[in-house]
N, C-alpha and C positions, 0 to 999 in steps of 0.2 A: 504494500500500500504506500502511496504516494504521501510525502508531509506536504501540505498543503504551504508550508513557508519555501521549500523546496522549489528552485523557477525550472520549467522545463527544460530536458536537456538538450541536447545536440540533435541525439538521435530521432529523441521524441517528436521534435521540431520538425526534421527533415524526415522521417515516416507522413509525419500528417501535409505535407506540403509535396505530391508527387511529380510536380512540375521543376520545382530545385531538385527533388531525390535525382531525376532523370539528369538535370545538368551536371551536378557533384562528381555523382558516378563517371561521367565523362570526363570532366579533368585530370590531367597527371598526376600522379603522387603527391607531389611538394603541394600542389596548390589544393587538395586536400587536407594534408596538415595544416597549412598556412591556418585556411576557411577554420578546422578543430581547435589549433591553437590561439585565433583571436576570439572563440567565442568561448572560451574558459572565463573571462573577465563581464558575461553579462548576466546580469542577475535577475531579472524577470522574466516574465513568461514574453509578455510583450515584446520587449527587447530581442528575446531569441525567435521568436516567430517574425519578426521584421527583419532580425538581420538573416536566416535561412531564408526570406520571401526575396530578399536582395541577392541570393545567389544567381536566380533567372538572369536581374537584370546586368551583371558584371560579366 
């Protein structure tokens, strides 16, 4: 069970978004981790659901 103070994660983000899942998966490696390793620092649900929505567009 999910803590509700908990922001969503990465994955969770990019599951419910299958229009980024689709872009992500296509990028190289690096630019994979890069996308994993800037969204360690966002802490809402918000926040990770706009910046996974912003995959489509970069």
């Amino acid at each position: 069970m999910k803590n509700s103070d908990t922001p969503m994660s990465f994955g969770e983000a990019l599951i419910a978004n299958s229009d980024a899942m689709d872009v992500y998966l296509r990028l190289p490696r690096h630019k994979q981790e890069e996308i994993v390793n800037n969204a360690v620092n966002i802490n809402t649900d918000e926040e990770m659901k706009s910046y996974v929505e912003n995959i489509t567009v970069n």
